[in-house]
C-alpha positions in Angstrom: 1.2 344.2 60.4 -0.7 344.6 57.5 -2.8 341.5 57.6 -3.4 341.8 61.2 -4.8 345.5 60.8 -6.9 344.0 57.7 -8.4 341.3 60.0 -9.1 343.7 62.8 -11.0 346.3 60.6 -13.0 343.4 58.9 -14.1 341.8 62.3 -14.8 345.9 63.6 -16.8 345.3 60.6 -18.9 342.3 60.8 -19.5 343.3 64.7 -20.3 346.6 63.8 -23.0 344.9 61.3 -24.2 342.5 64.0 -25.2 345.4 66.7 -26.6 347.8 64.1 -28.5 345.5 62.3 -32.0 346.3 63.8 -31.8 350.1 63.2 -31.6 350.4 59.4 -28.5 349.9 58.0 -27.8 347.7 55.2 -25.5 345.6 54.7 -23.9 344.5 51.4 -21.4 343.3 48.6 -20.0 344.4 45.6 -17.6 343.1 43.1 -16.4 344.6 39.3 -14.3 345.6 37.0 -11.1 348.1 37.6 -9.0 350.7 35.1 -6.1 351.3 36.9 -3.9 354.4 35.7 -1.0 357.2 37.1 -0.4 360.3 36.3 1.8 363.1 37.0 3.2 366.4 36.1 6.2 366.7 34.3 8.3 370.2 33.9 8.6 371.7 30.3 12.4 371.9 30.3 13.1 367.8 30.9 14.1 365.8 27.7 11.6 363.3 27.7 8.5 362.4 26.4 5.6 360.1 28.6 2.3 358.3 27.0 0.4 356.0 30.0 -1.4 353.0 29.6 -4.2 351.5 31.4 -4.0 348.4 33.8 -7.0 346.1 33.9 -8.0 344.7 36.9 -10.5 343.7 39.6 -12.3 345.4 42.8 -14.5 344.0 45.5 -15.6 344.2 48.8 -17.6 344.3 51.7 -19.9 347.3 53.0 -22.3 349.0 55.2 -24.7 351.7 54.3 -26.2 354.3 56.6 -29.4 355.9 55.8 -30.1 359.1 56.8 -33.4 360.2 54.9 -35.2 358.4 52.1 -33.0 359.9 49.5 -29.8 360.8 51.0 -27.4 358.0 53.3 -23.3 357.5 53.8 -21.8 354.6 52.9 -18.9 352.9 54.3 -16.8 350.3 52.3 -13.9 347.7 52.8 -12.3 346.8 49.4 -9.9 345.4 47.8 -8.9 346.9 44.3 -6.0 346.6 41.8 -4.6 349.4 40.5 -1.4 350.9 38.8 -0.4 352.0 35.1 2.3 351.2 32.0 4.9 353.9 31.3 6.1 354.5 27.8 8.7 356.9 28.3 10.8 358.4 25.3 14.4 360.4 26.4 16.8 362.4 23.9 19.6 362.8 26.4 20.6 360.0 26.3 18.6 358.5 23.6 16.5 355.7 25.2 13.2 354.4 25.5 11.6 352.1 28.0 8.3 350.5 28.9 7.6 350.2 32.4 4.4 348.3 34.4 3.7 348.9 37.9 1.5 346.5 39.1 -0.1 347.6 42.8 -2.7 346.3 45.0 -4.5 348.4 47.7 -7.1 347.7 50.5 -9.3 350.9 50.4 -11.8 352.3 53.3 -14.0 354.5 51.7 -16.8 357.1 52.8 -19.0 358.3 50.0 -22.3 360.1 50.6 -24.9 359.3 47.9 -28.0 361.3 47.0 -31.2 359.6 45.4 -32.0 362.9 42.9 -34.6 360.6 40.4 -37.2 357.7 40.7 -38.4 355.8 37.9 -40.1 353.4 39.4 -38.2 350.9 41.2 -35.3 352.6 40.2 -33.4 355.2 41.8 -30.4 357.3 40.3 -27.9 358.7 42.5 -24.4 360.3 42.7 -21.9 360.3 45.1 -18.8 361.4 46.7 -16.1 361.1 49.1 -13.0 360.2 50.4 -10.6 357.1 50.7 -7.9 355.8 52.6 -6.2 352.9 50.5 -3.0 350.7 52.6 -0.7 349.4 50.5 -0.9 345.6 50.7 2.0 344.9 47.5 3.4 345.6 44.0 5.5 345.1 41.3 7.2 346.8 38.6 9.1 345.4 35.7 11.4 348.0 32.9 12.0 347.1 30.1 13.9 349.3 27.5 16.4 350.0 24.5 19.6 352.8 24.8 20.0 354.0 21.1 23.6 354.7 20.7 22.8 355.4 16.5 25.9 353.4 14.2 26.8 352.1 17.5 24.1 349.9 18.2 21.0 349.5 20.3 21.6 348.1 23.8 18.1 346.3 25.6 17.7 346.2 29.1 15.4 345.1 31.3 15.0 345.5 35.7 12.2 344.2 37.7 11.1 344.1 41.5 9.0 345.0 43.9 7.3 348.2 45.7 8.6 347.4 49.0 9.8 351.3 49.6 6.5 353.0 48.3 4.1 354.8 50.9 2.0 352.8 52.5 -0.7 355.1 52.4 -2.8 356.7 50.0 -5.2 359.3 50.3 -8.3 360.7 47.6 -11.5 361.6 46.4 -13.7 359.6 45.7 -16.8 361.1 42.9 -19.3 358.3 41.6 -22.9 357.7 39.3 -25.7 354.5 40.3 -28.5 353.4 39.7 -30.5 351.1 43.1 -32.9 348.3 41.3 -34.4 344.7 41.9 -33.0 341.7 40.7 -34.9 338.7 41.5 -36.2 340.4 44.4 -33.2 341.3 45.6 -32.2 345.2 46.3 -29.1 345.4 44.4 -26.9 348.5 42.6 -24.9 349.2 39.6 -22.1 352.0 40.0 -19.8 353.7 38.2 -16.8 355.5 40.1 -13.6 357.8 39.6 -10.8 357.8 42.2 -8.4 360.6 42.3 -5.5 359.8 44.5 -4.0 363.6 45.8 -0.3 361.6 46.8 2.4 362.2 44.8 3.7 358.1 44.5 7.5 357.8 44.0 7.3 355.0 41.7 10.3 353.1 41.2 11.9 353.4 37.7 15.7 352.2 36.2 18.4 352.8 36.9 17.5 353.3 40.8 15.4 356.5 39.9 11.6 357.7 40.9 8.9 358.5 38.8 6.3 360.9 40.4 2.8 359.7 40.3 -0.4 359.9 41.2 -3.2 356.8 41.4 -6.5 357.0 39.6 -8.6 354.4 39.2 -12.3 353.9 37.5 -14.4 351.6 38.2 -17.6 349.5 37.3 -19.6 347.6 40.0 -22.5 345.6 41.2 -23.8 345.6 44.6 -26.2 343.6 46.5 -28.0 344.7 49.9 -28.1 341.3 51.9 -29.2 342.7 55.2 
């Protein structure tokens, strides 16, 4: 189901491109670099400490942008983008520590609306922001971890498998910096972006527990306008 609605919104795409092409709109590419990390809330009175870690990984995609004045234009994007996090969490009752990575990658639709607010030149600095829609196309997650029984011992552990029961949808905002250029005359775009997913992930942890998280990714990317 998932690849079928993934071809079906890329051909919506490219046909969408095709009939539209002789009234303004641009179409494009971009590719970079992705920081993938989770976060959550945790309540005062549990016994356990959490630190997060980073996970590096890629983003790219396909897009079409609408402009609406010189200055101001929406932007709609087909991507695909890792993201996900490391857990390092630290319990007293019962003594125990494990390292967990979730490893989780999304196709995301989103909308942004950017604003050209400075010109120098033939360049043009803008911000934007907006709203995604990401559908779960897989993950992973692997625990690893020690119980600490004191004079009796240390006992490792370790679980691993996949994210098969996690929402398939995600939902957030979407808040972004760029800058439009020319590189060998072609209209291209560097961009810097923060996504803030508002659902509340149950992530699956040891022991056949959850872990309550949030995505949010940052991003770094270059664009090219080829229509």
């Amino acid at each position: 189901m998932k690849k079928i609605l993934l071809m079906l919104t890329i051909m919506f795409f490219l046909i969408n491109n095709i009939i539209f092409s002789q009234t303004g709109i641009h179409f494009g590419i971009k590719a970079g670099y992705s920081i993938g990390t989770q976060y959550g809330i945790t309540p005062a009175n549990l016994p356990y400490e959490v630190s997060s870690e980073v996970r590096n990984g890629l983003t790219g995609g396909i897009f079409l942008y609408f402009p609406i004045t010189d200055a101001f234009g929406v932007q709609q994007e087909f991507m695909y983008t890792m993201k996900g996090s490391g857990q390092q969490i630290t319990m007293s009752d019962p003594p125990m520590s494990t390292s967990t990575e979730y490893q989780i990658n999304y196709f995301e639709l989103p909308i942004v609306f950017r604003y050209t607010f400075l010109k120098l030149g033939d360049i043009g600095i803008y911000g934007s922001t907006g709203f995604g829609l990401s559908l779960l196309l897989n993950g992973n997650y692997s625990v690893d971890g020690v119980l600490d029984f004191g004079p009796g011992g240390k006992v490792p552990f370790s679980e691993s498998g996949n994210t098969d029961g996690l929402d398939e949808f995600d939902y957030s905002f979407i808040y972004g910096l760029g800058a439009t250029f020319d590189l060998f005359d072609q209209n291209c775009f560097f961009e810097y972006r923060q996504t803030v997913g508002w659902n509340t992930l149950m992530m699956p942890a040891s022991g056949g527990e959850f872990a309550p998280l949030r995505n949010q990714t940052y991003t770094l990317s270059l664009g090219m306008y080829l229509l």
